[in-house]
N, C-alpha and C positions, 0 to 999 in steps of 0.2 A: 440190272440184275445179272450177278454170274450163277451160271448152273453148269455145273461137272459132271459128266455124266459118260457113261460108255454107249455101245453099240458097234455091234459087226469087228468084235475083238480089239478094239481102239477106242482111246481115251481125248476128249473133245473138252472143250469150256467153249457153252455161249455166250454172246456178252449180249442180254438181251433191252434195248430199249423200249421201254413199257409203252412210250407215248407214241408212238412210231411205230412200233411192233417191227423194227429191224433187227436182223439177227446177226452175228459175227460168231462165226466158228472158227476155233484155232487148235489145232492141234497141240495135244502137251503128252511130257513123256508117261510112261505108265506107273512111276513107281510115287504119282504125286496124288498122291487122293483126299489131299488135304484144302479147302479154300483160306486164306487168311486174309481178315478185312483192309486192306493196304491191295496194293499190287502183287502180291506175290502168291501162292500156292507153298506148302508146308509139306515136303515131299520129302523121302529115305531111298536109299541104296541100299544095295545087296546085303553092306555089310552092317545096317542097321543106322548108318550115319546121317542125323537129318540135315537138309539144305533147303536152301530159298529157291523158289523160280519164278520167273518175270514173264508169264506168257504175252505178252504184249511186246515186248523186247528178244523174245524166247534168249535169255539170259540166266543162267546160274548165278547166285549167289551163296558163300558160304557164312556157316555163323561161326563165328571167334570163339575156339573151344575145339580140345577133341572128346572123340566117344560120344557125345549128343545123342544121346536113347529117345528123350521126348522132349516139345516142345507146347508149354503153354499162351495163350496169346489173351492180353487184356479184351475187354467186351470192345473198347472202339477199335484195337487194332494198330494201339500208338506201343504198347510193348511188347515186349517178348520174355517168358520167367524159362530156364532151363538150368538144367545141371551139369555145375564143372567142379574140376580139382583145380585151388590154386598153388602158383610156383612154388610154397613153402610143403605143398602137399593137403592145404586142409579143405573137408569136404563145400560147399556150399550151393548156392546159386543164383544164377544172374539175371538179374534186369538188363533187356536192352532196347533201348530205344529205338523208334522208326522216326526217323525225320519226315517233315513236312514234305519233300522232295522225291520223300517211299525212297531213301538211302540206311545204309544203317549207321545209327547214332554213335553216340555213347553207351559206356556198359557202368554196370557198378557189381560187386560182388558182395553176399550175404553168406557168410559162414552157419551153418546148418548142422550142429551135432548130429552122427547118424542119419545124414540127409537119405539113403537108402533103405529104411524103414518109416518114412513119411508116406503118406499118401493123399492123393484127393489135392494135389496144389492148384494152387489157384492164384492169380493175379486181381487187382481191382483195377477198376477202368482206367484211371489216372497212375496209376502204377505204384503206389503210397501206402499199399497194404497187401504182402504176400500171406496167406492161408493156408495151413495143410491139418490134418488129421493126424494123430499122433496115438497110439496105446501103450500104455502104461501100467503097472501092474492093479490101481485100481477101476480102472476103464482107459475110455478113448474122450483124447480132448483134443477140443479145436488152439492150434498157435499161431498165434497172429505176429508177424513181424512188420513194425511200423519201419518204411524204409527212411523215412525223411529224417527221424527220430534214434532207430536203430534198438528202441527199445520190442521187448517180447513180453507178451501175454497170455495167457493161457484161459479156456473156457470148456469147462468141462462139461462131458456128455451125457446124461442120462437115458435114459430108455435106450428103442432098440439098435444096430448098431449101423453106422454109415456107411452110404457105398461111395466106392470112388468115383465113378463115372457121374454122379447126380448131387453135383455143386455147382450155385452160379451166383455169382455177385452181380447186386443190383448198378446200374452203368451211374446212379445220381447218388446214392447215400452207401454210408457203411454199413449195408445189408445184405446176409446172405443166405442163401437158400439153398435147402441140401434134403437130399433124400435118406431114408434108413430101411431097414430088410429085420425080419427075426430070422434071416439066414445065418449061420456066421461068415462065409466067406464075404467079403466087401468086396470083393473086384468085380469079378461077373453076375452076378444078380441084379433084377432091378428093386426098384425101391417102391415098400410099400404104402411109406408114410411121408410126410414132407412137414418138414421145419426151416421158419425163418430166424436168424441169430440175427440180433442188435451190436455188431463190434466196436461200437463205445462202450457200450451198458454189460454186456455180455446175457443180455436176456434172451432165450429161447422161447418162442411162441408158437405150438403145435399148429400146422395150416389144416391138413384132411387127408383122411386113409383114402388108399385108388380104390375106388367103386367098382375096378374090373382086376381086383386082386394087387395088378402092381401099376405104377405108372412109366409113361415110355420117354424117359430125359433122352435129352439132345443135345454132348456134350461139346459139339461144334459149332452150336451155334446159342444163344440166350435166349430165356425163357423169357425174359423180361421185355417189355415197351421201352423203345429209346426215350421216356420223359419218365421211366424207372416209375410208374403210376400202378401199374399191371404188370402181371406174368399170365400165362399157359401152362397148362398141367394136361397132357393126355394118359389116356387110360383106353386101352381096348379102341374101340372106335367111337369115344366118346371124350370131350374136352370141353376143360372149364377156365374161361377167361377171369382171373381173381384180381381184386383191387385190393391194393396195398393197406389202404387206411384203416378200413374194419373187414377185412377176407372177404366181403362179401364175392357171390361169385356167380356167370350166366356160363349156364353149359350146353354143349348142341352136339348134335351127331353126325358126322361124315357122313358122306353120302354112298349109299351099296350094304348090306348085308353083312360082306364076309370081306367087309375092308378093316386095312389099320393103317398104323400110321409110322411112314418111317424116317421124317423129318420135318421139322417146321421152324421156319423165321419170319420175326415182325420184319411189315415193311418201314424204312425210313420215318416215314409221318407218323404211324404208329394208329392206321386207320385200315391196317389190312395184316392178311399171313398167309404167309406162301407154305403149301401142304404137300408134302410126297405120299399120296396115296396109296397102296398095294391091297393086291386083288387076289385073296389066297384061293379061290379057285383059277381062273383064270392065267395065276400068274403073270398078273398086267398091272405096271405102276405108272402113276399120273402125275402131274403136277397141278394143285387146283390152289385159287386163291380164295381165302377168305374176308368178307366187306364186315367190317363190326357195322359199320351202319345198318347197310341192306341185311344184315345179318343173315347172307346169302353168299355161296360157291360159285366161280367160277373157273371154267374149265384151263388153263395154258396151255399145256405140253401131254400128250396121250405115248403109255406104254416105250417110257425110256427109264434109264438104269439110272438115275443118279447117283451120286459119290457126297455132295455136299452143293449147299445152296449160302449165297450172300445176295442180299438185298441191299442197294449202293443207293443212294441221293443220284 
């Protein structure tokens, strides 16, 4: 398990062995607040330019491209989707691969009309299907770029309107799941409603309104179970494990009064989830794990800062 976290003005990643309970603290620089499932951390500079970093190696890496504003990572960690101008000048963006060896691969490029009024992109886990949000003048649709194919799709959105933080492809099928707000803004608001899209079919199926107003996505990490069976939905201090097949869904409640919740990821086996708890009196955040079996918490980490959590085999 990596967990990023500060304390005492300095920026840390444990590398913690579950079975052992040994801990590896490494120091990393501050401007990296990003975990990405590979070896690397997804870190920016001053001047807004993102780069790779090897805390194990404590090594820099740059990615192929200038101006790099953001960077998207497929759900295992084998891509990378980002925005560049190529030599002829035309917008798009790039897939690039993570070799087995955690080097950087090959790239491919995807021309994107008006790639600066997209939002909400998104990669699939195998890298074969880029996604963004588009509005048009008679609403917002979802565009699917088939990369193997090179063909585009389009699926249009009804009701209310999506946020860009609250999108996540399922890591096994061409599923995806995306939150919506009656706000208009899409960028910072959270999401009141949740819908899953069928990207063969292009079918939307309403999931469930947040029961505590809005739900709290975690756009670093997937909501989804690595055997893509189940996802998580939290709301306020309360969260519902939903299965895939018919919604159905078991919901439980954090533990404390005046707690929420400000991160979560399935473990590996997809028989536990790691929880960053916060304590809005106190001011005290925890790291506690949850057993689907015992359907019971346990305590890890007491009153540290995290940044972002990976759960590693």
């Amino acid at each position: 398990m990596w967990v990023l976290f500060s304390r005492n003005n300095a920026d840390y990643l444990n590398i913690i062995d579950l079975s052992t309970g040994d801990v590896d603290r490494l120091f990393v620089p501050p401007e990296c607040h990003h975990l990405f499932t590979t070896s690397f951390l997804i870190c920016s500079d001053e001047a807004g330019q993102i780069f790779l970093y090897k805390p194990i190696e404590e090594s820099i890496v740059d990615i192929p491209g200038n101006g790099i504003t953001w960077v998207r990572a497929s759900t295992n960690g084998d891509y990378l989707l980002y925005p560049v101008v190529d030599s002829a000048g035309k917008e798009g963006l790039n897939v690039l691969e993570i070799s087995d060896d955690g080097n950087l691969g090959l790239s491919d490029f995807y021309e994107i009309p008006e790639v600066h009024r997209i939002f909400a992109k998104n990669l699939s886990v195998n890298g074969n299907h880029i996604s963004y949000f588009r509005f048009l003048d008679e609403g917002y649709v979802i565009e699917i770029l088939n990369t193997e194919s090179g063909e585009f799709r389009q699926i249009n959105i009804t009701g209310p309107e999506p946020v860009d933080a609250n999108i996540d492809f399922s890591p096994t099928d061409p599923i995806m799941l995306y939150g919506a707000s009656d706000v208009e803004s899409h960028i910072f608001v959270p999401a009141k409603y949740m819908y899953l899209v069928d990207l063969a079919s292009g079918q939307t199926t309403w999931v469930a309104n947040a029961p505590n107003e809005t739900y709290d996505f975690f756009p670093l990490n997937s909501v989804w179970s690595p055997d893509g069976y189940k996802f998580f939905l939290f709301s306020g201090n309360e969260f519902c494990i939903f299965t895939i097949i018919d919604l159905g869904r078991d919901c439980f409640q954090v533990p404390g009064e005046d707690t929420g919740v400000d991160e979560a990821i399935w473990a590996p086996s997809g028989q536990h989830i790691l929880i960053q708890l916060h304590d809005s009196v106190r001011n005290h955040k925890d790291l506690m794990v949850f057993d689907l079996h015992k359907k019971d918490f346990e305590m890890l980490l007491t009153n540290v800062l995290v940044y972002a959590l990976d759960w590693r085999p």
